[in-house]
C-alpha positions as CSV (number, residue, x, y, z in Angstrom):
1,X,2.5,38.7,84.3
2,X,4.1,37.7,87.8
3,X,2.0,34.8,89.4
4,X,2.6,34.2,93.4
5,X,3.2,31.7,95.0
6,X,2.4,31.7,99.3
7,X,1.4,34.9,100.6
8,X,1.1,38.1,98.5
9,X,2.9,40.1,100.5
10,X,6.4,41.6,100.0
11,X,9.3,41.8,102.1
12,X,12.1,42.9,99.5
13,X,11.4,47.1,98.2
14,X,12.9,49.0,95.9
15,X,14.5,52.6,96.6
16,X,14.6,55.4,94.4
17,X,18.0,53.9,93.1
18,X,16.7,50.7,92.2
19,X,18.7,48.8,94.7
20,X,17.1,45.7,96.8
21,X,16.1,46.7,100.7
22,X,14.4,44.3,102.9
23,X,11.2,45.5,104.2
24,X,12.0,43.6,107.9
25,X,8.0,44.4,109.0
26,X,6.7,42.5,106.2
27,X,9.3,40.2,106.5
28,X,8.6,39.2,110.5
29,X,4.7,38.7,109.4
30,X,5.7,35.9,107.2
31,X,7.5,34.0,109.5
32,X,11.3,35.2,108.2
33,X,10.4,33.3,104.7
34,X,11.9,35.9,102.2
35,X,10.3,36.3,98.3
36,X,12.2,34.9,95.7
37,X,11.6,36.3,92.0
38,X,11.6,33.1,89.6
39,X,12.2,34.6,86.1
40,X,12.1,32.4,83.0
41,X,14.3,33.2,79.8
42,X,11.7,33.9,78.1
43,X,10.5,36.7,80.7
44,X,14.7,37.2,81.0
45,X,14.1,38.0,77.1
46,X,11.0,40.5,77.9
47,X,13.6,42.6,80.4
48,X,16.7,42.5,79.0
49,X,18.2,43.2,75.6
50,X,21.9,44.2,74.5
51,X,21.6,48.2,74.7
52,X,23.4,51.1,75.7
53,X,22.4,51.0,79.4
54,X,23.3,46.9,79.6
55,X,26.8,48.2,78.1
56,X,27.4,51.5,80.4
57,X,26.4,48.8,83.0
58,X,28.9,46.6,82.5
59,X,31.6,49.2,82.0
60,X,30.9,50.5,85.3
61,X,31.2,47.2,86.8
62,X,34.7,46.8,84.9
63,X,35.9,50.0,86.9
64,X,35.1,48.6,89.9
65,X,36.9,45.2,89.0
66,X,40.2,47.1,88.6
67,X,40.3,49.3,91.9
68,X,41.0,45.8,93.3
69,X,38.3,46.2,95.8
70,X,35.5,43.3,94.4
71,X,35.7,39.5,95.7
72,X,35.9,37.3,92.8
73,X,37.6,34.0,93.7
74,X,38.4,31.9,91.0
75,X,36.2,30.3,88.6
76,X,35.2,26.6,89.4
77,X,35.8,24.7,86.3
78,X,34.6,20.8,85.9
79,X,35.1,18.9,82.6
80,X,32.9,15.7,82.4
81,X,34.7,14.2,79.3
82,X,32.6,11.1,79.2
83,X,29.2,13.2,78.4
84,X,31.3,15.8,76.4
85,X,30.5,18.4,79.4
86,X,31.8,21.3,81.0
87,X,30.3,23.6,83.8
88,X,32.2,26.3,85.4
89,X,31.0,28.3,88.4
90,X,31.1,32.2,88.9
91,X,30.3,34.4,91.3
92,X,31.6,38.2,92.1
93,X,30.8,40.4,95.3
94,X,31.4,44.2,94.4
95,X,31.3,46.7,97.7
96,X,28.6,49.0,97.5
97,X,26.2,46.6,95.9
98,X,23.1,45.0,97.6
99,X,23.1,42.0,96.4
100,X,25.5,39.4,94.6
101,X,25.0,36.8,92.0
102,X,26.7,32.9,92.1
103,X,26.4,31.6,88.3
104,X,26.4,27.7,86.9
105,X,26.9,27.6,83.8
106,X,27.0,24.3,82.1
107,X,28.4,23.3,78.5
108,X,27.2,19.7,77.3
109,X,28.2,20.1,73.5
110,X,26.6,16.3,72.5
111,X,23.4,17.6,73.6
112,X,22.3,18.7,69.7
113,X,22.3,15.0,69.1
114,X,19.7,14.6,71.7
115,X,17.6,17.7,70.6
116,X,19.0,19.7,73.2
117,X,20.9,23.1,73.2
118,X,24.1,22.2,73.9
119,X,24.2,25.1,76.7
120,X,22.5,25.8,79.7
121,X,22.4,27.8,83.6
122,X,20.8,30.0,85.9
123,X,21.5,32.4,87.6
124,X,21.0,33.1,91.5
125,X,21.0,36.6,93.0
126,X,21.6,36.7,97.2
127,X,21.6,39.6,99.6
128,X,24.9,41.1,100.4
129,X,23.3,41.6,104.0
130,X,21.4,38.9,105.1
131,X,22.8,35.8,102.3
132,X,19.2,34.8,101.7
133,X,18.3,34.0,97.9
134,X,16.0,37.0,96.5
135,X,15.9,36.0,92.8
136,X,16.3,32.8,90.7
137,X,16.8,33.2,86.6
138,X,16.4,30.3,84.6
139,X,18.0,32.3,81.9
140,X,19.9,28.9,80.0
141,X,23.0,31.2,79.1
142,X,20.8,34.6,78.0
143,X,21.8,36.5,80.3
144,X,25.6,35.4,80.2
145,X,25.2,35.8,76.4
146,X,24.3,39.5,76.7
147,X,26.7,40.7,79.3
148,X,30.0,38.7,76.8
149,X,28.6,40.8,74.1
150,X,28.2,43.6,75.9
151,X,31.6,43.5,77.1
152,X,32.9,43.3,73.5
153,X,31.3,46.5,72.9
154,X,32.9,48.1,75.8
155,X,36.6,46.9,74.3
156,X,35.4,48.1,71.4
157,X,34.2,51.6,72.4
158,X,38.0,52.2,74.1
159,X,39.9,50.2,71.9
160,X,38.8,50.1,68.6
161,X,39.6,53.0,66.0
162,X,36.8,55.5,65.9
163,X,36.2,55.1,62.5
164,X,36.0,51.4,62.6
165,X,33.8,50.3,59.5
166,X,34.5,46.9,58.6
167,X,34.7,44.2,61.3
168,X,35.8,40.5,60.8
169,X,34.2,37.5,63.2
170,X,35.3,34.3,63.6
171,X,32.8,31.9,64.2
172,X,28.9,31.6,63.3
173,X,28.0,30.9,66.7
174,X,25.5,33.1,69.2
175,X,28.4,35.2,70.0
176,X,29.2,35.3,66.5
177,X,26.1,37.1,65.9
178,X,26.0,39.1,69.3
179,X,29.8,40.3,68.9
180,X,28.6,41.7,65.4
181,X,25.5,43.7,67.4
182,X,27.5,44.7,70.1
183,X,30.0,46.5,67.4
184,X,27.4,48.4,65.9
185,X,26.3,50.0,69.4
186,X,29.6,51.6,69.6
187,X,31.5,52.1,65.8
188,X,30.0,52.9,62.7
189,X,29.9,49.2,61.0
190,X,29.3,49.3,57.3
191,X,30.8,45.7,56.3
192,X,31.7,42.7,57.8
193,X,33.6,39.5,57.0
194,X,33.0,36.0,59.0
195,X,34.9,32.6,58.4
196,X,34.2,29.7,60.0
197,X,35.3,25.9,59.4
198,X,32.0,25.3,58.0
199,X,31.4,27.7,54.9
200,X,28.3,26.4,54.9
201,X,27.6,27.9,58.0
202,X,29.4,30.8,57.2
203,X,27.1,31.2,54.4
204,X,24.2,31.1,56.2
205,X,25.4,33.7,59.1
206,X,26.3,36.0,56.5
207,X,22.4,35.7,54.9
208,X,20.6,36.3,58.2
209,X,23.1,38.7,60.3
210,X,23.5,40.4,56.8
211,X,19.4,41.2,57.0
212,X,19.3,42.0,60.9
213,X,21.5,44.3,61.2
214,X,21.3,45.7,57.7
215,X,25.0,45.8,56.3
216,X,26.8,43.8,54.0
217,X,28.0,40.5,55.1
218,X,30.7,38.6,53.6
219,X,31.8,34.7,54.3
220,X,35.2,34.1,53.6
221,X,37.6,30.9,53.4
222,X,40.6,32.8,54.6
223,X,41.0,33.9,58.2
224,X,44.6,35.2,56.7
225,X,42.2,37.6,54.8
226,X,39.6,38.2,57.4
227,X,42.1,40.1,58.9
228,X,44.0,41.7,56.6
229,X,41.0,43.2,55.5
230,X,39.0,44.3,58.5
231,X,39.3,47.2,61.0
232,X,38.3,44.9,64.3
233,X,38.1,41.1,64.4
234,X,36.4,39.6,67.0
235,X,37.2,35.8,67.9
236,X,34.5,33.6,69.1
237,X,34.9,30.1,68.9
238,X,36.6,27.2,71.5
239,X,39.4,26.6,69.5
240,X,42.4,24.6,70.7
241,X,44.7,25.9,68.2
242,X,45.8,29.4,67.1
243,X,43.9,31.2,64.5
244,X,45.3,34.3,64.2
245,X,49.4,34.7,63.9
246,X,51.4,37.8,64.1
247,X,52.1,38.3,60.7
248,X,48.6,39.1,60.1
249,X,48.5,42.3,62.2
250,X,48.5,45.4,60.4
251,X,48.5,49.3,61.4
252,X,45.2,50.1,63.1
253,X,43.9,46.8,64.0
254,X,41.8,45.7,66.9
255,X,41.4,42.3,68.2
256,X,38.7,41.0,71.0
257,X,39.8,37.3,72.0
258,X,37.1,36.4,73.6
259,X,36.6,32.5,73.2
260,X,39.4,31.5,75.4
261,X,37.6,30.9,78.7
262,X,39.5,27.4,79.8
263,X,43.1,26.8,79.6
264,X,43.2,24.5,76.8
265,X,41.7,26.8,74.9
266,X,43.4,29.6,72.3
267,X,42.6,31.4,69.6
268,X,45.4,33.9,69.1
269,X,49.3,32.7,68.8
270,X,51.1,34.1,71.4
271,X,53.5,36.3,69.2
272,X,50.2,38.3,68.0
273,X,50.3,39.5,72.3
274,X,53.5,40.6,71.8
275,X,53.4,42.5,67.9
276,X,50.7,44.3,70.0
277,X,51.4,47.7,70.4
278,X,48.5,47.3,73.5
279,X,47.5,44.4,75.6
280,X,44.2,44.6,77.3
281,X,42.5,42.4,79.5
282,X,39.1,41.8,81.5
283,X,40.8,40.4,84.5
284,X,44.8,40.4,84.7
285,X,45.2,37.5,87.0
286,X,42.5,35.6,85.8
287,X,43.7,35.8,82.1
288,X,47.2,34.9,83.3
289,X,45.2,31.1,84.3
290,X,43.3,30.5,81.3
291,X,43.3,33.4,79.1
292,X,45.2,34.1,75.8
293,X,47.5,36.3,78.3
294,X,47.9,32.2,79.7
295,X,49.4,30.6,76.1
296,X,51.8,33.9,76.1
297,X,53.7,32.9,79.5
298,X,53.9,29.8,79.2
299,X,56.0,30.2,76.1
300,X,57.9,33.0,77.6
301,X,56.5,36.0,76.6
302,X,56.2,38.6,78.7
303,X,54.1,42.1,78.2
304,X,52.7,44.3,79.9
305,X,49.3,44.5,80.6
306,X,46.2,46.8,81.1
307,X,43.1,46.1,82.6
308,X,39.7,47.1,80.6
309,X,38.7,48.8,84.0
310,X,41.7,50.8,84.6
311,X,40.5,52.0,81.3
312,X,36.9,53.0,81.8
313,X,37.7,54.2,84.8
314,X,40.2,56.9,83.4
315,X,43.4,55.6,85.4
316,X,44.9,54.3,82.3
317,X,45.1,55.3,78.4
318,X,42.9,53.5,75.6
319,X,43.6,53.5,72.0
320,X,45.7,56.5,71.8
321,X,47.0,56.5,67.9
322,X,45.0,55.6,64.7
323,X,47.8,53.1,63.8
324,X,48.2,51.4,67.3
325,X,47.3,47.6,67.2
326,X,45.2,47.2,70.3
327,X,44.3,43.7,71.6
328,X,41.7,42.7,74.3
329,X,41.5,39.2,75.8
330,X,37.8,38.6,77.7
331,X,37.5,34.9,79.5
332,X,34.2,36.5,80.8
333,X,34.4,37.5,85.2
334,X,32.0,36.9,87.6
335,X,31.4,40.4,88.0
336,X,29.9,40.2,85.0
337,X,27.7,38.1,85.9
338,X,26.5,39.7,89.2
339,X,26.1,43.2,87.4
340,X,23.7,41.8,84.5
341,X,21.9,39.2,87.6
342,X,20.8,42.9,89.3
343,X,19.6,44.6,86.0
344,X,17.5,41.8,85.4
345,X,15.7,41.4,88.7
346,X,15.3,45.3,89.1
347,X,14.5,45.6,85.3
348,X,12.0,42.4,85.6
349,X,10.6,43.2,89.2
350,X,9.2,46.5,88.0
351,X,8.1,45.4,84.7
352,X,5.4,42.4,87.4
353,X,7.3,39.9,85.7
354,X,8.6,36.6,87.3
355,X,6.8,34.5,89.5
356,X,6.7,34.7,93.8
357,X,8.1,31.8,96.0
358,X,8.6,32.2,99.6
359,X,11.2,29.9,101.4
Protein backbone atom coordinates (compact mmCIF):
# COMPACT_ATOMS: atom_id res chain seq x y z
CA UNK A 1 0.00 0.00 0.00
CA UNK A 2 1.48 3.62 -0.91
CA UNK A 3 2.11 5.65 2.36
CA UNK A 4 2.53 9.73 1.83
CA UNK A 5 4.63 11.63 2.80
CA UNK A 6 3.69 15.94 2.92
CA UNK A 7 0.51 16.71 1.34
CA UNK A 8 -1.82 14.20 -0.22
CA UNK A 9 -2.25 15.80 -3.17
CA UNK A 10 -0.93 15.04 -6.70
CA UNK A 11 0.63 17.04 -9.18
CA UNK A 12 1.95 14.16 -11.64
CA UNK A 13 -1.50 12.30 -13.80
CA UNK A 14 -1.72 9.70 -15.90
CA UNK A 15 -3.33 9.82 -19.58
CA UNK A 16 -5.06 7.18 -21.20
CA UNK A 17 -1.60 6.09 -22.53
CA UNK A 18 -0.02 5.71 -19.43
CA UNK A 19 2.49 8.38 -19.89
CA UNK A 20 3.48 11.01 -16.90
CA UNK A 21 1.71 14.68 -17.28
CA UNK A 22 2.12 17.32 -14.76
CA UNK A 23 -1.00 18.43 -13.32
CA UNK A 24 0.55 22.38 -13.11
CA UNK A 25 -2.76 23.50 -10.80
CA UNK A 26 -2.01 20.98 -8.25
CA UNK A 27 1.37 21.60 -8.74
CA UNK A 28 1.28 25.71 -8.03
CA UNK A 29 -0.84 24.82 -4.61
CA UNK A 30 2.07 22.99 -3.26
CA UNK A 31 4.45 25.52 -3.56
CA UNK A 32 6.24 24.00 -7.03
CA UNK A 33 7.38 20.85 -4.74
CA UNK A 34 6.69 17.94 -7.22
CA UNK A 35 5.68 14.08 -5.92
CA UNK A 36 8.24 11.64 -6.00
CA UNK A 37 7.11 7.82 -6.07
CA UNK A 38 9.75 5.87 -3.68
CA UNK A 39 9.36 2.16 -4.71
CA UNK A 40 11.24 -0.53 -2.73
CA UNK A 41 12.42 -3.93 -4.60
CA UNK A 42 10.34 -5.62 -2.85
CA UNK A 43 7.18 -3.38 -4.17
CA UNK A 44 9.58 -3.34 -7.62
CA UNK A 45 8.97 -7.22 -7.26
CA UNK A 46 5.01 -6.82 -6.75
CA UNK A 47 4.95 -4.73 -10.28
CA UNK A 48 7.28 -6.16 -12.34
CA UNK A 49 8.13 -9.63 -13.56
CA UNK A 50 9.92 -10.92 -16.77
CA UNK A 51 6.75 -11.41 -19.23
CA UNK A 52 5.75 -10.86 -22.58
CA UNK A 53 4.83 -7.16 -22.27
CA UNK A 54 8.37 -6.36 -20.26
CA UNK A 55 9.93 -8.13 -23.48
CA UNK A 56 7.74 -6.40 -26.41
CA UNK A 57 8.73 -3.37 -24.22
CA UNK A 58 12.11 -3.64 -24.60
CA UNK A 59 12.12 -4.60 -28.19
CA UNK A 60 10.33 -1.46 -28.94
CA UNK A 61 12.80 0.45 -27.22
CA UNK A 62 15.62 -1.41 -29.21
CA UNK A 63 13.84 0.06 -32.50
CA UNK A 64 14.10 3.23 -31.38
CA UNK A 65 17.91 2.85 -30.31
CA UNK A 66 18.79 2.05 -33.99
CA UNK A 67 16.86 4.95 -35.91
CA UNK A 68 19.81 6.89 -34.31
CA UNK A 69 17.44 9.33 -32.80
CA UNK A 70 17.82 8.52 -28.66
CA UNK A 71 20.60 10.35 -26.47
CA UNK A 72 22.66 7.84 -24.81
CA UNK A 73 26.20 9.12 -24.01
CA UNK A 74 28.49 6.81 -22.93
CA UNK A 75 28.39 4.66 -19.92
CA UNK A 76 30.33 6.12 -16.82
CA UNK A 77 32.46 3.32 -15.70
CA UNK A 78 34.62 3.52 -12.12
CA UNK A 79 36.69 0.49 -10.85
CA UNK A 80 37.51 0.85 -7.05
CA UNK A 81 40.06 -1.98 -7.05
CA UNK A 82 41.02 -1.61 -3.45
CA UNK A 83 37.25 -2.56 -2.18
CA UNK A 84 37.00 -5.05 -5.23
CA UNK A 85 34.20 -2.49 -6.75
CA UNK A 86 32.81 -1.36 -9.81
CA UNK A 87 29.83 1.14 -10.50
CA UNK A 88 28.95 2.28 -13.92
CA UNK A 89 26.39 4.98 -14.76
CA UNK A 90 23.54 4.80 -17.46
CA UNK A 91 21.19 6.91 -18.63
CA UNK A 92 19.14 7.03 -22.13
CA UNK A 93 16.69 9.91 -23.40
CA UNK A 94 14.41 8.43 -26.22
CA UNK A 95 12.24 11.30 -28.24
CA UNK A 96 8.75 10.87 -27.73
CA UNK A 97 9.09 9.68 -24.16
CA UNK A 98 7.95 11.73 -21.06
CA UNK A 99 10.25 10.94 -18.87
CA UNK A 100 13.97 9.49 -18.73
CA UNK A 101 15.82 7.36 -16.28
CA UNK A 102 19.80 7.98 -15.03
CA UNK A 103 20.89 4.49 -13.49
CA UNK A 104 23.91 3.66 -10.73
CA UNK A 105 24.61 0.58 -10.68
CA UNK A 106 27.22 -0.55 -8.35
CA UNK A 107 29.31 -3.99 -8.29
CA UNK A 108 31.25 -4.62 -4.82
CA UNK A 109 32.01 -8.50 -5.43
CA UNK A 110 33.81 -8.88 -1.65
CA UNK A 111 30.57 -7.85 -0.18
CA UNK A 112 29.41 -11.87 0.34
CA UNK A 113 32.23 -11.89 2.83
CA UNK A 114 30.47 -9.17 4.73
CA UNK A 115 26.89 -10.66 4.34
CA UNK A 116 26.11 -8.43 1.68
CA UNK A 117 24.85 -9.00 -1.97
CA UNK A 118 27.60 -8.27 -3.82
CA UNK A 119 25.29 -6.02 -6.19
CA UNK A 120 23.38 -3.04 -5.68
CA UNK A 121 21.44 0.46 -7.41
CA UNK A 122 18.49 2.50 -8.00
CA UNK A 123 17.13 3.77 -10.31
CA UNK A 124 15.89 7.55 -10.88
CA UNK A 125 13.14 8.52 -13.35
CA UNK A 126 13.03 12.56 -14.35
CA UNK A 127 10.77 14.53 -16.56
CA UNK A 128 11.77 15.06 -20.11
CA UNK A 129 9.94 18.54 -19.67
CA UNK A 130 10.61 20.13 -16.61
CA UNK A 131 14.09 17.71 -15.28
CA UNK A 132 12.48 17.39 -11.91
CA UNK A 133 12.76 13.77 -10.25
CA UNK A 134 9.13 12.04 -10.34
CA UNK A 135 10.20 8.52 -9.19
CA UNK A 136 13.00 6.86 -7.12
CA UNK A 137 13.43 2.79 -7.26
CA UNK A 138 15.49 1.28 -4.75
CA UNK A 139 15.43 -1.78 -6.95
CA UNK A 140 19.32 -3.13 -5.90
CA UNK A 141 19.74 -4.50 -9.58
CA UNK A 142 15.94 -6.03 -10.12
CA UNK A 143 15.03 -4.02 -12.37
CA UNK A 144 18.34 -4.14 -14.43
CA UNK A 145 18.11 -7.87 -13.93
CA UNK A 146 14.78 -8.12 -15.72
CA UNK A 147 15.31 -5.83 -18.62
CA UNK A 148 19.22 -8.05 -19.44
CA UNK A 149 16.96 -11.03 -19.54
CA UNK A 150 14.51 -9.65 -21.27
CA UNK A 151 16.73 -8.55 -23.81
CA UNK A 152 18.11 -12.08 -24.29
CA UNK A 153 14.69 -13.11 -25.09
CA UNK A 154 14.35 -10.53 -27.72
CA UNK A 155 17.88 -11.98 -29.45
CA UNK A 156 16.42 -14.95 -28.99
CA UNK A 157 12.94 -14.46 -30.59
CA UNK A 158 14.91 -13.02 -34.01
CA UNK A 159 17.91 -14.85 -33.81
CA UNK A 160 17.51 -18.14 -32.47
CA UNK A 161 16.15 -21.19 -34.73
CA UNK A 162 12.47 -21.53 -34.26
CA UNK A 163 12.66 -24.82 -33.16
CA UNK A 164 15.28 -24.21 -30.55
CA UNK A 165 14.91 -26.99 -27.83
CA UNK A 166 17.93 -27.41 -26.04
CA UNK A 167 19.80 -24.38 -24.67
CA UNK A 168 23.27 -24.34 -22.97
CA UNK A 169 24.21 -21.44 -20.14
CA UNK A 170 27.23 -20.57 -18.89
CA UNK A 171 27.33 -19.58 -15.52
CA UNK A 172 24.95 -20.30 -12.27
CA UNK A 173 24.57 -16.82 -11.57
CA UNK A 174 20.99 -14.58 -11.50
CA UNK A 175 21.32 -14.20 -15.13
CA UNK A 176 22.11 -17.75 -15.35
CA UNK A 177 18.78 -18.54 -14.19
CA UNK A 178 16.95 -15.41 -15.89
CA UNK A 179 18.70 -16.15 -19.40
CA UNK A 180 17.14 -19.73 -19.03
CA UNK A 181 13.36 -18.03 -18.28
CA UNK A 182 13.70 -15.49 -20.77
CA UNK A 183 14.39 -18.57 -23.48
CA UNK A 184 11.33 -20.20 -22.68
CA UNK A 185 9.09 -17.02 -23.29
CA UNK A 186 10.14 -17.13 -26.88
CA UNK A 187 11.41 -20.99 -28.10
CA UNK A 188 10.06 -24.20 -27.14
CA UNK A 189 12.90 -25.30 -24.46
CA UNK A 190 12.83 -28.90 -23.63
CA UNK A 191 16.52 -29.45 -22.17
CA UNK A 192 19.21 -27.46 -21.02
CA UNK A 193 22.94 -27.86 -20.23
CA UNK A 194 24.89 -25.32 -17.75
CA UNK A 195 28.71 -25.50 -16.79
CA UNK A 196 30.29 -23.43 -14.58
CA UNK A 197 33.86 -23.48 -12.85
CA UNK A 198 32.18 -24.71 -9.79
CA UNK A 199 30.34 -28.06 -10.58
CA UNK A 200 29.22 -27.85 -7.45
CA UNK A 201 27.32 -24.94 -8.23
CA UNK A 202 26.49 -26.21 -11.41
CA UNK A 203 24.89 -29.01 -9.65
CA UNK A 204 22.85 -27.11 -7.60
CA UNK A 205 21.47 -24.68 -10.60
CA UNK A 206 20.59 -27.61 -12.50
CA UNK A 207 18.37 -29.05 -9.18
CA UNK A 208 16.44 -25.88 -8.60
CA UNK A 209 16.16 -24.17 -12.33
CA UNK A 210 15.50 -27.96 -13.36
CA UNK A 211 12.18 -27.73 -10.85
CA UNK A 212 11.12 -24.00 -11.80
CA UNK A 213 10.91 -24.11 -15.00
CA UNK A 214 10.00 -27.76 -15.33
CA UNK A 215 12.59 -29.27 -17.97
CA UNK A 216 15.45 -31.27 -17.72
CA UNK A 217 18.60 -29.69 -16.56
CA UNK A 218 21.96 -30.99 -17.16
CA UNK A 219 25.47 -29.76 -15.47
CA UNK A 220 28.26 -30.47 -17.47
CA UNK A 221 32.26 -30.23 -17.15
CA UNK A 222 32.74 -29.42 -20.75
CA UNK A 223 31.90 -25.98 -22.17
CA UNK A 224 33.52 -27.74 -25.56
CA UNK A 225 30.30 -29.99 -25.11
CA UNK A 226 27.88 -27.42 -23.89
CA UNK A 227 27.94 -26.25 -27.21
CA UNK A 228 28.35 -28.85 -29.41
CA UNK A 229 25.27 -30.07 -28.02
CA UNK A 230 22.86 -27.24 -27.66
CA UNK A 231 20.68 -25.23 -30.10
CA UNK A 232 21.36 -21.61 -28.20
CA UNK A 233 24.01 -20.93 -25.55
CA UNK A 234 23.79 -18.03 -23.64
CA UNK A 235 27.01 -16.58 -21.79
CA UNK A 236 26.75 -14.99 -18.51
CA UNK A 237 29.58 -14.71 -16.49
CA UNK A 238 32.59 -11.79 -16.13
CA UNK A 239 35.10 -13.72 -17.59
CA UNK A 240 38.47 -12.31 -18.59
CA UNK A 241 39.31 -15.00 -20.86
CA UNK A 242 37.55 -16.68 -23.83
CA UNK A 243 35.19 -19.45 -23.30
CA UNK A 244 33.87 -20.25 -26.36
CA UNK A 245 36.38 -20.73 -29.61
CA UNK A 246 35.44 -21.00 -33.14
CA UNK A 247 35.88 -24.50 -33.65
CA UNK A 248 33.02 -25.12 -31.45
CA UNK A 249 30.34 -23.56 -33.75
CA UNK A 250 28.26 -25.77 -35.66
CA UNK A 251 25.30 -25.38 -38.26
CA UNK A 252 22.34 -23.73 -36.62
CA UNK A 253 23.82 -22.28 -33.59
CA UNK A 254 22.96 -19.23 -31.65
CA UNK A 255 24.98 -17.40 -29.26
CA UNK A 256 23.92 -14.36 -26.74
CA UNK A 257 27.27 -12.88 -25.23
CA UNK A 258 25.99 -11.09 -22.78
CA UNK A 259 28.50 -10.87 -19.84
CA UNK A 260 30.92 -8.60 -21.46
CA UNK A 261 29.85 -5.22 -20.16
CA UNK A 262 33.60 -3.61 -19.42
CA UNK A 263 36.50 -3.85 -21.63
CA UNK A 264 38.45 -6.29 -19.84
CA UNK A 265 35.99 -8.46 -19.98
CA UNK A 266 35.29 -11.53 -22.84
CA UNK A 267 33.76 -14.41 -23.11
CA UNK A 268 33.82 -15.37 -26.73
CA UNK A 269 37.34 -15.59 -28.79
CA UNK A 270 37.28 -13.25 -31.42
CA UNK A 271 37.45 -15.83 -34.32
CA UNK A 272 33.92 -17.23 -33.08
CA UNK A 273 32.63 -13.19 -34.48
CA UNK A 274 34.06 -13.87 -37.48
CA UNK A 275 33.02 -18.00 -38.22
CA UNK A 276 29.63 -16.19 -37.71
CA UNK A 277 27.54 -16.29 -40.49
CA UNK A 278 25.60 -13.15 -38.41
CA UNK A 279 26.90 -10.58 -36.04
CA UNK A 280 24.40 -8.82 -33.92
CA UNK A 281 24.61 -6.31 -31.47
CA UNK A 282 22.57 -4.10 -28.78
CA UNK A 283 24.46 -1.01 -29.50
CA UNK A 284 27.12 -0.89 -32.48
CA UNK A 285 29.34 1.82 -31.13
CA UNK A 286 29.02 0.93 -27.77
CA UNK A 287 30.07 -2.75 -28.34
CA UNK A 288 32.96 -1.50 -30.45
CA UNK A 289 34.25 0.14 -26.64
CA UNK A 290 33.77 -2.68 -24.44
CA UNK A 291 31.77 -5.34 -26.06
CA UNK A 292 32.88 -8.78 -27.53
CA UNK A 293 32.58 -6.66 -31.03
CA UNK A 294 35.74 -4.69 -28.77
CA UNK A 295 38.24 -7.98 -28.37
CA UNK A 296 37.43 -8.59 -32.40
CA UNK A 297 39.09 -5.17 -33.47
CA UNK A 298 41.56 -5.01 -31.59
CA UNK A 299 43.01 -8.14 -33.03
CA UNK A 300 42.06 -7.10 -36.41
CA UNK A 301 39.02 -8.53 -37.28
CA UNK A 302 36.65 -6.83 -39.01
CA UNK A 303 32.77 -7.78 -39.70
CA UNK A 304 30.06 -6.47 -40.33
CA UNK A 305 27.53 -5.70 -38.03
CA UNK A 306 23.73 -5.40 -37.29
CA UNK A 307 22.01 -3.80 -34.69
CA UNK A 308 19.16 -5.80 -32.70
CA UNK A 309 16.95 -2.71 -33.47
CA UNK A 310 17.40 -2.45 -37.10
CA UNK A 311 16.03 -5.90 -36.57
CA UNK A 312 12.79 -5.43 -34.64
CA UNK A 313 12.20 -2.66 -36.36
CA UNK A 314 12.05 -4.51 -39.81
CA UNK A 315 14.99 -2.51 -41.57
CA UNK A 316 17.22 -5.35 -41.45
CA UNK A 317 16.96 -9.38 -41.81
CA UNK A 318 17.05 -11.81 -38.68
CA UNK A 319 17.94 -15.39 -38.78
CA UNK A 320 17.09 -16.09 -42.28
CA UNK A 321 18.39 -19.97 -42.69
CA UNK A 322 18.02 -23.01 -40.27
CA UNK A 323 21.79 -23.50 -40.58
CA UNK A 324 23.01 -19.83 -40.24
CA UNK A 325 25.21 -19.34 -36.96
CA UNK A 326 23.83 -16.19 -35.56
CA UNK A 327 25.63 -14.34 -32.75
CA UNK A 328 24.37 -11.43 -30.51
CA UNK A 329 26.68 -9.40 -28.20
CA UNK A 330 24.46 -7.36 -25.27
CA UNK A 331 26.70 -5.03 -22.82
CA UNK A 332 23.26 -3.84 -21.59
CA UNK A 333 22.22 0.31 -22.98
CA UNK A 334 20.86 2.82 -21.04
CA UNK A 335 17.80 2.70 -23.00
CA UNK A 336 17.24 -0.20 -21.32
CA UNK A 337 17.24 1.09 -18.47
CA UNK A 338 14.94 4.07 -19.02
CA UNK A 339 12.28 1.82 -20.76
CA UNK A 340 11.96 -0.80 -17.71
CA UNK A 341 12.39 2.74 -15.06
CA UNK A 342 8.77 3.86 -16.87
CA UNK A 343 7.01 0.44 -16.75
CA UNK A 344 7.69 0.24 -13.26
CA UNK A 345 6.49 3.64 -12.11
CA UNK A 346 3.26 3.50 -14.42
CA UNK A 347 2.88 -0.28 -13.55
CA UNK A 348 3.57 0.49 -9.67
CA UNK A 349 1.68 3.99 -9.55
CA UNK A 350 -1.56 2.33 -10.55
CA UNK A 351 -1.23 -0.67 -8.60
CA UNK A 352 -1.03 2.43 -5.01
CA UNK A 353 2.22 1.10 -4.56
CA UNK A 354 5.33 3.21 -3.46
CA UNK A 355 5.50 5.66 -1.01
CA UNK A 356 4.87 9.90 -1.58
CA UNK A 357 7.70 12.52 -1.01
CA UNK A 358 7.45 16.00 -2.06
CA UNK A 359 10.73 18.07 -2.68
Amino acid sequence: MRQSVGTSEMAVRFDRSGAIRLDLRAHQRMGGLVPINILTEAELRRCVALDGEVVDAIAEGFTTLASGRVIMPPILHMSIAEANGEVDVKTAYLPGLDSFAIKVSPGFFDNPKRGLPSVSGMMMLLSASTGRPVALHLDNGYLTDVRTAAAGAVAARHLAPADARIAGVIGTGIQARLQLEALKLVRPIERAFVWARDPAKAEAYAEEIGARLEIEVVPVNSVERLVLESDVVVTTTPARDPLIVADWLHPGLHVTAMGSDAPDKNELHPEVLARADLVVCDSRAQCARLGELHHALDHGIEVPVTELGEITGGARPGRERHDQITVCDLTGTGMQDTVIARLAYQKGSHAGLGSIIEA
